[in-house]
N, C-alpha and C positions, 0 to 999 in steps of 0.2 A: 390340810384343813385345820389340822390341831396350832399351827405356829398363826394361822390367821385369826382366829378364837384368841390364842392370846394374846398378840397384837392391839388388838378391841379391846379388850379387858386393860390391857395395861392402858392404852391412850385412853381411856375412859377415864379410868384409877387418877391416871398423869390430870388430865385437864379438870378434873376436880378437886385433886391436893392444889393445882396452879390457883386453881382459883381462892379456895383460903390461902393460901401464902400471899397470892396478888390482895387480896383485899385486906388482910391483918399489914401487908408490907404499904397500901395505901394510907393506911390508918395510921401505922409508925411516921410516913413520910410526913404527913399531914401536921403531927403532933410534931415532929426535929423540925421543920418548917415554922411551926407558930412557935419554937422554943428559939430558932434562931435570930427569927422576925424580931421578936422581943429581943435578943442581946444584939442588934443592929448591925445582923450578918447577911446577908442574901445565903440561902442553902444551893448546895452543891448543883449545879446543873439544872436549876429553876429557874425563872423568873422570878424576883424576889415580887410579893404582891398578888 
């Protein structure tokens, strides 16, 4: 019981740090995107646009 309690607790912990990381990391992409758009680069592995 006790390894499945902390199972939960960690995937919990997990999928809520994921998600500020995922969102501050969309917000970085976002900004190297419009930083690249502007010095007339397509960013890594985007569609440039």
């Amino acid at each position: 019981m006790e390894s499945i309690k902390e199972g939960r607790l960690k995937t919990k912990h997990f999928t809520r740090n994921n998600l500020q990381i995922y969102t501050g990391a969309r917000k970085n992409k976002m900004a190297k995107k419009d930083a690249r758009n502007k010095a007339g680069r397509p960013a890594d592995g985007l569609p440039s646009g």
